[in-house]
C-alpha positions in Angstrom: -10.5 53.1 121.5 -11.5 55.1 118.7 -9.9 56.7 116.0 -10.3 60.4 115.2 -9.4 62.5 112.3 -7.3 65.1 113.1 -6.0 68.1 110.8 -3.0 70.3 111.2 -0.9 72.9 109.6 2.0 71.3 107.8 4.0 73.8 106.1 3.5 77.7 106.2 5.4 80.1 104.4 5.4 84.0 105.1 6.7 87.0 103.7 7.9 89.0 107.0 9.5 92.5 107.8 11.7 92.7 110.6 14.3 95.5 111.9 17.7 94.8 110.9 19.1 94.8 114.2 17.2 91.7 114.8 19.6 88.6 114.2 18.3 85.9 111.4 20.5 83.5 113.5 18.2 84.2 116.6 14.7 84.0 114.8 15.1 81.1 113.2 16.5 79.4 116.2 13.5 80.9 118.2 10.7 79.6 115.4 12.2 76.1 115.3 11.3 76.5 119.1 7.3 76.5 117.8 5.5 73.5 118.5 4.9 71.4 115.9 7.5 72.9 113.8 10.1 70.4 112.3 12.0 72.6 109.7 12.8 76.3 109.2 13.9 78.3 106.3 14.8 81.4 106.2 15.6 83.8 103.4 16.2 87.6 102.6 14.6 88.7 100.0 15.0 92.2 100.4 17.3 95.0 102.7 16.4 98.6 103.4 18.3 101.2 105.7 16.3 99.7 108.8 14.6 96.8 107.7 14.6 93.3 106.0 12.3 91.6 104.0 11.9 88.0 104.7 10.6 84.7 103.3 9.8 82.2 106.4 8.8 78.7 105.9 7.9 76.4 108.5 7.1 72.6 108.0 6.2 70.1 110.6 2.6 68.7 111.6 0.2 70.7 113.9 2.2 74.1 113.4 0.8 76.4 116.1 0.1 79.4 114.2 -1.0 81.8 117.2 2.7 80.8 118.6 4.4 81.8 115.7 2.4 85.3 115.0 3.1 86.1 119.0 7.1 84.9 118.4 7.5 87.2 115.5 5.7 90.2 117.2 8.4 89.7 120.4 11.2 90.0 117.9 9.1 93.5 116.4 8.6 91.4 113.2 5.6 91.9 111.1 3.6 89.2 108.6 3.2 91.0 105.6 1.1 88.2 103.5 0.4 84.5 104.1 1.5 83.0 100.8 0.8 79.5 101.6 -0.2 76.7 103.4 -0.6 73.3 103.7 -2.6 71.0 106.1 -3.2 67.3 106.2 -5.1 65.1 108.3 -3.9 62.4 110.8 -5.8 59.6 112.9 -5.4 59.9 116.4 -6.6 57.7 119.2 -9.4 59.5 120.8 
């Protein structure tokens, strides 16, 4: 069998704006739901009369990005700026 280079997203962290009715509790459980997500963090950076500004960061290997955009929109969340990301390579048998 042969080996074969591989590269996923690691670690992704996003500045999001959700309502304020939707629970922090509940999206966080509901992103660590993600595949390849490991980790999430979750802070408020900033609160408004109807919304709140947050700072997501997901780590893991092969972080499915499309999943995460989609889970965020079903909570009426909205990405605001990608401010980082990471990606690293792994050999898999092919």
């Amino acid at each position: 069998m042969r080996r074969k280079d591989v590269v996923g997203i690691t670690k992704i962290t996003l500045d999001v704006m959700k309502p304020r009715e939707v629970s922090i509790v509940d999206l966080t459980l509901a992103l660590g739901k993600v595949h390849g997500v490991e980790t999430v963090e979750v802070y408020v950076t900033e609160v408004d009369v109807k919304t709140e500004t947050l700072k997501i960061t997901l780590t893991g290997w092969g972080i499915a990005t499309r999943e995460v955009e989609e889970l965020l929109e079903h909570y009426a969340a909205t990405i605001r700026s990608i401010d980082a990301v990471s990606a690293s390579k792994r050999k898999l048998l092919a």
